[in-house]
C-alpha positions in Angstrom: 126.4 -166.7 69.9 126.6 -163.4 68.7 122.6 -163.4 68.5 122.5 -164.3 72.3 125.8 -161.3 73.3 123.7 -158.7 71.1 120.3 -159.7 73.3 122.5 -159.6 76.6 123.8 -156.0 75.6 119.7 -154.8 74.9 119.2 -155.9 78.4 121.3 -153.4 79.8 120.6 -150.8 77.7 116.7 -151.2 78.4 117.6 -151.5 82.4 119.5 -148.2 82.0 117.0 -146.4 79.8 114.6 -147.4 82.5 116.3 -145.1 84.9 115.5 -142.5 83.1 111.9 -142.7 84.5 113.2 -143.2 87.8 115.8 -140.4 88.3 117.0 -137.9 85.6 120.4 -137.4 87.5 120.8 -140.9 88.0 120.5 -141.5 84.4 123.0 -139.0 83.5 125.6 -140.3 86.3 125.0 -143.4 84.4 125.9 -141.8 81.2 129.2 -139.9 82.8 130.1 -143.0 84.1 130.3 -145.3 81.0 131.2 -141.9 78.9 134.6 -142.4 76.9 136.4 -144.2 79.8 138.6 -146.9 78.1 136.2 -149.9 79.4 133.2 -148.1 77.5 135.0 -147.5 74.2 136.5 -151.0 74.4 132.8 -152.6 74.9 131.1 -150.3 72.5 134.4 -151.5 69.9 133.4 -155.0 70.7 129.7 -154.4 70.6 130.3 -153.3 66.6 132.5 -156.3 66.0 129.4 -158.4 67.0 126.9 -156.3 65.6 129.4 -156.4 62.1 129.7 -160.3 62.4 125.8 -161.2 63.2 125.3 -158.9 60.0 127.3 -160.3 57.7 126.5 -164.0 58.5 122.9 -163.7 58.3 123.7 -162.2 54.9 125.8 -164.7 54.4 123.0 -167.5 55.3 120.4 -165.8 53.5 122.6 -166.1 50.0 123.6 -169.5 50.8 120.0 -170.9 51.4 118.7 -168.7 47.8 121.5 -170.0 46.1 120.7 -173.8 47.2 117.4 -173.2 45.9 118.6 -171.5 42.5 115.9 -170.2 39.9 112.7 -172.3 41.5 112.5 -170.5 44.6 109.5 -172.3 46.5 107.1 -175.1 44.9 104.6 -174.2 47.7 103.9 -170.4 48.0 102.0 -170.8 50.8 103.0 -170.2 54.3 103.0 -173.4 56.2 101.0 -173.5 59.5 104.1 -173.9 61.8 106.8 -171.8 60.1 106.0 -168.0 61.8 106.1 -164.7 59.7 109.5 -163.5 61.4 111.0 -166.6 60.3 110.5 -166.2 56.7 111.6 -162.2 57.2 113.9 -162.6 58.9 116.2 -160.3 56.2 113.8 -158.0 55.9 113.7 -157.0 59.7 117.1 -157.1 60.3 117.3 -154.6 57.5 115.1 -152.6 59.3 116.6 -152.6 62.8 120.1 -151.8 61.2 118.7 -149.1 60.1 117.3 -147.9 63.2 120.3 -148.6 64.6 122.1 -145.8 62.7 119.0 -143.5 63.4 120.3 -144.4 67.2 123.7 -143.7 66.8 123.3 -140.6 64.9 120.7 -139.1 67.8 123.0 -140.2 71.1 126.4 -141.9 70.0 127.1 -139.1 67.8 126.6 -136.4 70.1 127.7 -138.1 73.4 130.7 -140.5 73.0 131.6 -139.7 69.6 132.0 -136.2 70.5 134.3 -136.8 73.5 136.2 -139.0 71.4 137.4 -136.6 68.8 137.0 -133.7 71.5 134.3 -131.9 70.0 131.5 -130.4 71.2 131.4 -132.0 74.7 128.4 -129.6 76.0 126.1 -132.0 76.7 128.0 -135.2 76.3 126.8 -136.6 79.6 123.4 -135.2 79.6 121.9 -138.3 78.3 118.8 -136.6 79.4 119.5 -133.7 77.2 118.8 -136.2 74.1 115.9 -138.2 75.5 114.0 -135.3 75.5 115.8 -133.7 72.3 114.5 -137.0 70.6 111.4 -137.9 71.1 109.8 -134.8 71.6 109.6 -135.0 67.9 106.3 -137.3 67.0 108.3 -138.6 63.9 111.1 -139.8 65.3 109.4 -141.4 68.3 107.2 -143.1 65.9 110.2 -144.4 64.2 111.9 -145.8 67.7 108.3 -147.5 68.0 108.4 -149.0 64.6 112.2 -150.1 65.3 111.3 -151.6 68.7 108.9 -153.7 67.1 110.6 -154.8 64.2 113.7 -155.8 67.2 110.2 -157.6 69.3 109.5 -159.9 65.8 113.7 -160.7 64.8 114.5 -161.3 68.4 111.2 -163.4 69.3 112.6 -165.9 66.6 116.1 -165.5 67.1 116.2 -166.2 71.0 114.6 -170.1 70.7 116.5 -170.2 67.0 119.7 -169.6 69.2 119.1 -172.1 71.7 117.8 -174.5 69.0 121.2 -173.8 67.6 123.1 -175.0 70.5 121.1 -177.9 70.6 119.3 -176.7 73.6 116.0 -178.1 72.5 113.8 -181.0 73.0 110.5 -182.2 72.3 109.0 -180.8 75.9 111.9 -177.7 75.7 111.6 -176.5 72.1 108.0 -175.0 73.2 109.0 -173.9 76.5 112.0 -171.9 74.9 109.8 -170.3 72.6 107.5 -169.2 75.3 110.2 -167.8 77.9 112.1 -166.2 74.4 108.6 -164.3 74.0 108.1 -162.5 77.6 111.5 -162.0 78.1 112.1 -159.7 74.7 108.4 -158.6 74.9 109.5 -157.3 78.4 112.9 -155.9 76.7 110.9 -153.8 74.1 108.2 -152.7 76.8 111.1 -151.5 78.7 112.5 -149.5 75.7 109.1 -148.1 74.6 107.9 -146.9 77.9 110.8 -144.1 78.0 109.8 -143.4 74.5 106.4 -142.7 75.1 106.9 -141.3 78.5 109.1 -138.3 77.1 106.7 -138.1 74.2 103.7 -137.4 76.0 104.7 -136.5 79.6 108.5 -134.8 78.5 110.1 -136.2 81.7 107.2 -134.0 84.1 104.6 -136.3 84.6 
């Protein structure tokens, strides 16, 4: 469930970031709107909560199922054919997207909402803008985003059928169509993410 809120939440972001290829001002009204208002900090406060919980019970899982298997980890070290990479990484990966998640917060959060919270330095609190082209005009950290987008493309490919497997949502004929809708739709979420990326990398909002 939390899996599922967390994917619902990327799909707005990415539909907002896309804006900022569309329209610079409409972007920032976007940002001015959601700014500190109490609805925003509210949903950002309940975004953490689910972003806390998904964190701690994957952890949680991951002990649980090394524990059940105690000293002899696997007999087989292999592979098998139908159990994908992502699946068997699925630690490792979320490691890495936490951690690009506080690369995230730390280049907008910090300086937008954060900032209007403890009235700081409010400047350029709603120039979302302002930080798009701050950010990724540096080739490092757009490489980084890219590297966190895909790392997000191989947890969330596995955890959108896992979810609905989860819920029991699955059959015989379902199970592979899941797996294939689950694929375009985040490969379409991270496309969406990555295009502003590169398109303030290269073009810096002029092309």
């Amino acid at each position: 469930m939390t899996g599922i809120a967390l994917i619902l939440f990327l799909t707005f972001h990415m539909s907002m970031n896309v804006v900022a290829i569309i329209s610079e001002d409409g972007y920032n009204m976007i940002c001015e709107f959601l700014g500190a208002n109490w609805y925003a900090v509210v949903a950002t406060l309940g975004l953490a909560f689910l972003a806390v919980v998904h964190i701690i019970y994957a952890f949680w899982l991951t002990m649980q199922n090394r524990n059940a298997r105690g000293s002899e980890r696997y007999e087989v070290t292999t592979r098998p054919e139908k159990v994908e990479w992502a699946s068997q990484n699925m630690l490792v990966l979320g490691i890495i997207v936490l951690l690009g998640i506080i690369l995230h917060l730390v280049n907008f959060w910090y300086h937008m909402m954060f900032q209007e919270l403890i009235g700081g330095d409010t400047t350029n609190a709603a120039n979302g803008i302002f930080w798009i082209k701050q950010t990724f005009s540096c080739p490092a950290l757009s490489v980084l985003y890219i590297v966190w987008f895909a790392a997000i493309w191989f947890h969330l490919t596995h955890g959108f059928w896992s979810a609905l497997q989860t819920f029991g949502w699955n059959g015989k004929v379902w199970f592979c169509r899941w797996k294939v809708i689950g694929t375009i739709y985040v490969t379409l979420l991270m496309l969406g993410f990555t295009a502003v990326v590169l398109y303030y990398a290269f073009c810096g909002g002029t092309c």
